[in-house]
Every structure is written in structure tokens, then in C-alpha cells.
C-alpha positions in Angstrom: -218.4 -19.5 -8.9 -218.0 -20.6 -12.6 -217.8 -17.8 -15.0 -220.4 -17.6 -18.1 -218.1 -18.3 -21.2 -219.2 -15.7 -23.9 -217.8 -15.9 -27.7 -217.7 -12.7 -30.2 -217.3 -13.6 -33.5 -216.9 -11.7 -36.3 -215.5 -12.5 -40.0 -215.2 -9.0 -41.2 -213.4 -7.4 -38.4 -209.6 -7.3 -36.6 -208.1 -8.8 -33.4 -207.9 -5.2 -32.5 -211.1 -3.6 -33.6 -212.2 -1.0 -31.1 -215.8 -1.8 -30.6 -215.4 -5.8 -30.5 -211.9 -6.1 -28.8 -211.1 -2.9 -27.5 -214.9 -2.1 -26.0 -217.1 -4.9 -25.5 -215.1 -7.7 -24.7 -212.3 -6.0 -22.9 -215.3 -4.9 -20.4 -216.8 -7.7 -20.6 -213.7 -9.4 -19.2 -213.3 -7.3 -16.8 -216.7 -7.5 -15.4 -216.1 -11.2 -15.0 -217.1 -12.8 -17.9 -215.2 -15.5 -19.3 -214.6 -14.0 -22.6 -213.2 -15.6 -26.8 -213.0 -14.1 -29.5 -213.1 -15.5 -32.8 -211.6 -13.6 -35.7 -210.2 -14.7 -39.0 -206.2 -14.1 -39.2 -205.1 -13.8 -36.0 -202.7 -15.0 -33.2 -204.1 -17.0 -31.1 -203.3 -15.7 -27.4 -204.4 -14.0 -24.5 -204.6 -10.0 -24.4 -206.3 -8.2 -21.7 -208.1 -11.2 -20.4 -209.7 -12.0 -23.8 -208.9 -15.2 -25.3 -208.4 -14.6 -29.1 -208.7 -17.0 -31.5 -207.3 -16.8 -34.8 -208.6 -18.5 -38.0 -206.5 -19.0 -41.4 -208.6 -17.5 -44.2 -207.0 -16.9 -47.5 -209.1 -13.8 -48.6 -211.4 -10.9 -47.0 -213.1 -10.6 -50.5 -216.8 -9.7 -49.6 -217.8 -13.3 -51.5 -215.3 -15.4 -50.3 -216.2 -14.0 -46.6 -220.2 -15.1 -47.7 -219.3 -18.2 -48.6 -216.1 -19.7 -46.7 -215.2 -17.6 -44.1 -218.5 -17.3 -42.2 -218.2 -21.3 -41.7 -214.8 -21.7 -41.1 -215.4 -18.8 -38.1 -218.7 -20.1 -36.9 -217.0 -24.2 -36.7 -214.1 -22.5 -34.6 -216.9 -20.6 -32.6 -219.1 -23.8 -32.0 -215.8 -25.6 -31.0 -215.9 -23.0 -27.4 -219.2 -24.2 -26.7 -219.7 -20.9 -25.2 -223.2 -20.0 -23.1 -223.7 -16.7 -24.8 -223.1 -16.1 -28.6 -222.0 -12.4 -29.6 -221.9 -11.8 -33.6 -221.1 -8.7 -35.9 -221.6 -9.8 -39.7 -224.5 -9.8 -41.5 -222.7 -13.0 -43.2 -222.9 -14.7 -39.9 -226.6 -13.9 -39.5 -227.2 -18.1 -40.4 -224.9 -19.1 -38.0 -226.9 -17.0 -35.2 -229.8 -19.3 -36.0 -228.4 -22.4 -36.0 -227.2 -21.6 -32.5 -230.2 -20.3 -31.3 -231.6 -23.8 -32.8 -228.9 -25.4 -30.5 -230.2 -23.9 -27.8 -227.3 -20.9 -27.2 -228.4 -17.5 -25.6 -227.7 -15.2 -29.3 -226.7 -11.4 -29.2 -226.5 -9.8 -33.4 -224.5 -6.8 -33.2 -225.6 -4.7 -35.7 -222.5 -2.2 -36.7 -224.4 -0.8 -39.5 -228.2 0.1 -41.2 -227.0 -2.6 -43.5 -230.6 -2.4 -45.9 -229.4 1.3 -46.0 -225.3 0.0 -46.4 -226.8 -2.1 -49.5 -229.1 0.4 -51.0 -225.6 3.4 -51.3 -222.9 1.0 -52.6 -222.5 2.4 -55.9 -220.5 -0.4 -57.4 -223.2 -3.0 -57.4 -225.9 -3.0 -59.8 -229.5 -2.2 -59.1 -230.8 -5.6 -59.5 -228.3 -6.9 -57.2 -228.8 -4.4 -54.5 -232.8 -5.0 -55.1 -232.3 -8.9 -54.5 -229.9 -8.4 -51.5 -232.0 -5.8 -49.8 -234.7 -8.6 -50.0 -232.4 -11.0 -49.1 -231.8 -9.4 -45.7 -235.3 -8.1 -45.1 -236.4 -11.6 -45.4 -233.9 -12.8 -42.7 -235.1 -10.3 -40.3 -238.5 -10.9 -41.1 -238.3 -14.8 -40.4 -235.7 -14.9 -37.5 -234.5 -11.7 -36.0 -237.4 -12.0 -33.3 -235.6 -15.8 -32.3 -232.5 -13.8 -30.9 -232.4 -12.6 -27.4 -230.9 -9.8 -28.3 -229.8 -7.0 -31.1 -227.9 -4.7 -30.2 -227.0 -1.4 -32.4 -225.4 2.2 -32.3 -227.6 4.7 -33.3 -231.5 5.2 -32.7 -232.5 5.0 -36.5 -231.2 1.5 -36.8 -233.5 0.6 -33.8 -236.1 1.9 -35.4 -235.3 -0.1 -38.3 -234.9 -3.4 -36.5 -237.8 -2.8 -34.1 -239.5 -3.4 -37.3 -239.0 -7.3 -36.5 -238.5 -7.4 -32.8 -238.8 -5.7 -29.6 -235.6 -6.8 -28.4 -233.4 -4.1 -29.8 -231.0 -1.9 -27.5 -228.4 0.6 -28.1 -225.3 0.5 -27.4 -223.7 3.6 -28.8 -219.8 3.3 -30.5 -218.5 6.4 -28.3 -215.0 6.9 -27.4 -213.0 5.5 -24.7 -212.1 8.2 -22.6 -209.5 8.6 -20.1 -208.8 11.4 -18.3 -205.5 12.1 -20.2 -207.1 11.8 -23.9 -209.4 14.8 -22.5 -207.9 18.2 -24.2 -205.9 20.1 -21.7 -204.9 22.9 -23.5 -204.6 26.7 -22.5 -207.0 29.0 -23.8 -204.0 30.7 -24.9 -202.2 27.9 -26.6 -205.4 27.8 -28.6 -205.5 31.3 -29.6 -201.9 30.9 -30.8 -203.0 28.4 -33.1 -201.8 28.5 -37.0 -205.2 28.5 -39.4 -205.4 24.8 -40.0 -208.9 23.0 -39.9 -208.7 18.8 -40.4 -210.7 16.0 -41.0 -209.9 12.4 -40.3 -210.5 9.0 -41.2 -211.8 7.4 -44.7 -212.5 10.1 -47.2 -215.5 8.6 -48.9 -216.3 9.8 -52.4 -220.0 11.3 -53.1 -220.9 11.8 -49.8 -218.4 13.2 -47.2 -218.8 16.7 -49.1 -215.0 17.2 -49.9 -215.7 19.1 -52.9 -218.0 21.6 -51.6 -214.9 21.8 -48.3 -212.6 22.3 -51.6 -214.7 25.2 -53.3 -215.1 26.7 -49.5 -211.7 26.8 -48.9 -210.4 28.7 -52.5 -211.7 32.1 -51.3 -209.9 31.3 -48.1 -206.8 33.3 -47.7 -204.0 31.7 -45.4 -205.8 28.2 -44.3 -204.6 25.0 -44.7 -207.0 22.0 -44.5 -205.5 18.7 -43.5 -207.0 15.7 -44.5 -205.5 12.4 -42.4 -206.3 8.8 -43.4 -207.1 6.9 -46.3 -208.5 8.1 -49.8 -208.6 5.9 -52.9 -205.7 6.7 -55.6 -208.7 7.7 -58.2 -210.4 9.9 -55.6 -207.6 12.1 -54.7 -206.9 12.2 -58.2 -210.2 13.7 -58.6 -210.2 16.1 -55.9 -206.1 17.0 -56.8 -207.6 19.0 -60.3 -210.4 21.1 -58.5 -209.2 24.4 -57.2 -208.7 25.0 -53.3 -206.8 22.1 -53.1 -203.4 23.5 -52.9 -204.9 24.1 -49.7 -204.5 20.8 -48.6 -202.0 18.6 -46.8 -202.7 14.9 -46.8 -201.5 13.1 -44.8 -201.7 9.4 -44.8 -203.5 6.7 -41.7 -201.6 7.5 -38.7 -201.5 5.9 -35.1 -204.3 7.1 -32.8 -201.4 8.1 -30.8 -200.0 10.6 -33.5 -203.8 11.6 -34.7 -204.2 13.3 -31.3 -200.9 15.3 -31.8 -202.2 16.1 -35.0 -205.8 17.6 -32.9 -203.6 19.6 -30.6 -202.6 21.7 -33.8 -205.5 22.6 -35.2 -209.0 24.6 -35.0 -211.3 22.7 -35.7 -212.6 19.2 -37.0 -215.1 19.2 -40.4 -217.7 16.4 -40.3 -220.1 17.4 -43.4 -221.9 14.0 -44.9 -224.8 13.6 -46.9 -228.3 12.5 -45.8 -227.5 8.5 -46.8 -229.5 6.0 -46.0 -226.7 4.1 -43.9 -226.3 7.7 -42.0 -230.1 7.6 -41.0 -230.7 10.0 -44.2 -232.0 13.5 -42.5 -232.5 11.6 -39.0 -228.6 11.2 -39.0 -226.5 8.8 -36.6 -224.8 8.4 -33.6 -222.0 6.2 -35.1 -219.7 8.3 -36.4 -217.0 8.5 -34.1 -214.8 11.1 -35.2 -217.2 13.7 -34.1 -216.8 12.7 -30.4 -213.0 12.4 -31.0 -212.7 16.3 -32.4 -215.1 16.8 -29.3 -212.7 15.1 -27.1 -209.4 17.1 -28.2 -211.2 20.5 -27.6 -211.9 21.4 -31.2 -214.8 23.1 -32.4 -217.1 21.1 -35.0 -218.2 21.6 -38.4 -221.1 19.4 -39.3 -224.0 18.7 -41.3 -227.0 19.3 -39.8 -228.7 15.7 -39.6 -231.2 16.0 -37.0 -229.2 14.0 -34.3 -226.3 15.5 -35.1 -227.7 19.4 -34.8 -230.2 18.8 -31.7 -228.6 15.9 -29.4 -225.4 17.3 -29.9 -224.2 20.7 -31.8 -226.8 23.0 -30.3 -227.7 21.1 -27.2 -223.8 21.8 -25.9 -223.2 24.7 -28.6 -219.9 22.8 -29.5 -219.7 24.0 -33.3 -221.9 24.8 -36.3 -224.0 23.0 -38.3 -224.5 23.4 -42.0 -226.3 21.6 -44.9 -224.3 19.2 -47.1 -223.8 21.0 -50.7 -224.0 24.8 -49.0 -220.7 26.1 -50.0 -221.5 29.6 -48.6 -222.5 27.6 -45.1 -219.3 26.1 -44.6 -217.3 29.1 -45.7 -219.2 30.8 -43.3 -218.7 28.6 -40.6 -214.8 28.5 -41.4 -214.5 32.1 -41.3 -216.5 31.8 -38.1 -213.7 29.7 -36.5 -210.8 31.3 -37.8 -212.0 34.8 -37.3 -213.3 34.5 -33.3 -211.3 32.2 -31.5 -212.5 33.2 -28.6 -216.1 32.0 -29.8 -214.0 28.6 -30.8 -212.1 28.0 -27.8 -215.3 28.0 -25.7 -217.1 25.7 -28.3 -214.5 23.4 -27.8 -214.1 23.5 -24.0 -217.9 22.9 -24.2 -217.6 19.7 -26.7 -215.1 18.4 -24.0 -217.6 18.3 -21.2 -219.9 16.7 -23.2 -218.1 13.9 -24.0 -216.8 13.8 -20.9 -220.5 13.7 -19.3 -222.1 11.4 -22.1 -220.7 10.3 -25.3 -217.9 8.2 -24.2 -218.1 4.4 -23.4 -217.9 4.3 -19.7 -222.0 4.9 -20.3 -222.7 2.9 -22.4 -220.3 -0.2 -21.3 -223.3 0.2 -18.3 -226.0 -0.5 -20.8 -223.9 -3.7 -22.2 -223.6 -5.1 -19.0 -226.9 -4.5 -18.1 -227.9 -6.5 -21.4 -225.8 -9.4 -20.3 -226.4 -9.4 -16.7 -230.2 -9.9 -17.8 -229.1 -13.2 -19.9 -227.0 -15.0 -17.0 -229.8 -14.9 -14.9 -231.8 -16.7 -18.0 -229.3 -19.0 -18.6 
């Protein structure tokens, strides 16, 4: 039987990236398909049944990307002649129609609220955000409906997109879990535990809360809060003059690999961003991995108390607290909480654990993403 050749492509993203490479088309390869994917700068090769192909570009610039990139990824794309068409850019959204015109089953993979991405950049002028919102409303309003499918990762984007079309599905960006990523810790190896609290990944200015964490932690006697991945140069600047700070350890992008070891040593994991519009403002969203991957090491979570965020997860498995972004008392409190009854902790995070064990890892919804394309073979 001849396999169904599908091609990702994406201008924006890595060989590697975990949702594309790592989640989608690694399962989708293993479920039979015959699976490319087309990313700029690459080597070209096969890696876990996935044929990758690379494409020179000589900048990721956001305008070069717009302009040059999108075409010299969608020619190399068109060149598979592929069945089923998978893309991830909002700069690629043209090429999905011409292939659509061509006659190609079409899946947009919608990463991001990008009207709500556009709307809380903070570089770009108003005007210019104004006329690119529009820009992008305009393309859904006209040609969203002509794909077969859109796919996205949290429920307030597809509520956004079933604005223009009814064929919008989720398929949520949880972690892949195997059983030895799973915290297996002693209750007792918790509770011996030095007072150290982290968060991880991009420390975004403006809305991830730091200084609020900062003014929470001064009054904190012996805690140390570390902060692992990447912050810009002007940022930590910023953040290095306010007190509470000499509370922190930075610590620079690390393997996966050594961010886990880095879990195993703490408390808990801090999660505390404002209500922005590419977060689902008060709604919240599902799409903020780190979450799951605290959850998933056995640490209690701190979070802000978006709606999805507080019901579907926080209080439905009682796996942390939840406080407002801008209460410093709230996340003093819910520090003190941690540090002070471990006992409390330990069980949150044994609890946070089954639930990603149960439901947010990608074992359920790799199920829904073959389910989608299962649907298009028989169409094709």
C-alpha cells in the first residue's frame, strides 16, 4: 500500500523544534505516513523516519522571512509534491492558498493568537500593528474557510479562528512524557530540599511578573530563586538594580537534559504572566509548556490565576496556588506557603504528576492529530 506523502513547513522554526519535529511529524511517521519537512538552514537527512530538508537562507529577520524566505521554503515544499500540506507561519499563510488552488489537502498550524501576538509587541508602532492586525484579519476573513484544516493549542485561539471557519481543532503543545521523565522522588528527598523556587525559559519583560517575584522575595529570609534560560542584556540590567535580587542565581539556556536535574533540586516552579492578549487575556492558555514540565518533575506550581490555568488545571488537581499578576502579598504568600509546609508541597506535586501523566502530555493528543489526518486520507 502506498504511503500518503505529507510536508511540514515552516520558515520560522528549527530542524529540531519540539512541536513540528519532535511531536507531530515524528508520530506521524510512525503511524505510517510518509513524512518531509521543510525548514530553512538545515541538513538535509533522515532522522527518526522524517525526511528533513534544509533550505539556505541568509537571515531569520522577521522582514527578510516575509519576503524571501516564505518563497524560497514554499518552492522546496512544492518541489515534494506532497498529498497533504502542514504549515506553521503566518508568513506562509499565501502559500497555503496557492496549494489549496492546486488542488493539495491544506492543514495551518496556528502556534500562536497571532492578532493578539501583533496587538502586545511593544516595539512596533501603533499604526503598524493597526495595519497588520487588519492585514491578517483580512486573510482569515477571505481564505481561512478554503483549508481543510486549522489546527491550534489552546481553546481561546479556536474561538478566535472559529470566527472564520468551523474547521478548527486542538491540538494541545503538552509534553512528551515517558515514564522515566515522570518525578520519582521520595517524599523524603523532597522534604530535605534546600529553599530554592525556579522558573524557566524566556524571561519576558512587562509581562512574566519578575518584578513583583523580585519585591516578593526581599522579605524572604533564606530563599534563593533561580531563573534558567534566556533574558535580554537590558532586562537583567533592569531587574539586577531592584532589591530581592541578590536572591537570584541565573543561570543561562541549558539542555532539557540538565533543566530536569535542575527540577530535582528545587520546590517549586513560578509561572505568574499577565492577562495578554496572546495568553487569552483573563481566559488564559493551554500553550505554555513549562507548567506541565514543573508538573511533570513533581514540583508544586505558582501561577496566575487565568481562568484555564486556575479551573482546568491548579484547583481541578490541587497541584499549586494561584495568584493574580501584580499581587505581591499573593505570591509572597504562596512562597511562604511552599517553603513553610512541605508536606502540603510534596502532595501538590505528587498530584501535578498524575495529571500530566493522565492528560496533559502528548500521547493524548498525538490521538487527536491522527484522528485529523486519518479523516483526510480517506478524502484524498
Amino acid at each position: 500500500m502506498t504511503k500518503i506523502k505529507v510536508c511540514h513547513f515552516t520558515c520560522a522554526h528549527e530542524a529540531t523544534d519540539t512541536r513540528i519535529f519532535q511531536k507531530e511529524c515524528v508520530s506521524l511517521a510512525k503511524a505510517g505516513y510518509d513524512v518531509y519537512l521543510v525548514v530553512p538552514n538545515a541538513t538535509s537527512e533522515e532522522r527518526e523516519g522524517v525526511h528533513i530538508e534544509g533550505v539556505p537562507v541568509s537571515s531569520s529577520h522577521p522582514i527578510y522571512r516575509l519576503f524571501c524566505s516564505s518563497k524560497l521554503i514554499y518552492k522546496k515544499a512544492l518541489e515534494i509534491d506532497a498529498e497533504v500540506y502542514h504549515f506553521h507561519d503566518i508568513e506562509l499563510f499565501p502559500y497555503g492558498v496557492k496549494l489549496k488552488q492546486k488542488g493539495k489537502k491544506v492543514i495551518f498550524d496556528s502556534h500562536e493568537n497571532w492578532i493578539g501576538y501583533i496587538d502586545g509587541v511593544t516595539w512596533l508602532p501603533s499604526f503598524v500593528k493597526k495595519y497588520m492586525s487588519w492585514i491578517i484579519r483580512r486573510m482569515y476573513k477571505k481564505h481561512l474557510k478554503e483549508f481543510d484544516v486549522v489546527i491550534t493549542v489552546s481553546p481561546h485561539i479556536v474561538d478566535i479562528m472559529k470566527q472564520y471557519t468551523p474547521n478548527v481543532y486542538m491540538v494541545s503543545n503538552y509534553p512528551i512524557v515517558s515514564e522515566c521523565d515522570l518525578a520519582s522522588f521520595s517524599r523524603i528527598d523532597y522534604l530535605q530540599r534546600n529553599n530554592e523556587i525556579c522558573y524557566s525559559g524566556t524571561v519576558y519583560p512587562e509581562i512574566s511578573n519578575q518584578e513583583c517575584i523580585l519585591e516578593a522575595l526581599e522579605s524572604i529570609d533564606d530563599i534563593k530563586y533561580l531563573m534558567v534560560g534566556t533574558i535580554s542584556s537590558k532586562y537583567q540590567r533592569a531587574l539586577s538594580s531592584l532589591r530581592g535580587w541578590d536572591k537570584v542565581s541565573f543561570i543561562e539556556r541549558v539542555s532539557r537534559q540538565e533543566l530536569y536535574k535542575i527540577y530535582d533540586t528545587v520546590l517549586a516552579g513560578i509561572v505568574i504572566f499577565d492577562y495578554t492578549p496572546n495568553l487569552g487575556y483573563k481566559q488564559g492558555s493551554l500553550g505554555v509548556n513549562k507548567m506541565f514540565e514543573y508538573m511533570m518533575k513533581g514540583l508544586p506550581i505558582i501561577s496566575s490565576d487565568q481562568e484555564v490555568w486556575k479551573h482546568q488545571i491548579v484547583n481541578k488537581y490541587k497541584c499549586g496556588f494561584c495568584v493574580k499578576p501584580g499581587d505581591i502579598d499573593g505570591i509572597r504568600e504562596a512562597i511562604i506557603q511552599i517553603l513553610s509546609n512541605r508536606e502540603l508541597a510534596y502532595a501538590m506535586g505528587q498530584t501535578g504528576v498524575r495529571a500530566v501523566s493522565e492528560e496533559f502530555n502528548w500521547k493524548t493528543q498525538e490521538k487527536n492529530l491522527l484522528a485529523l489526518y486519518d479523516h483526510l486520507k480517506n478524502s484524498i
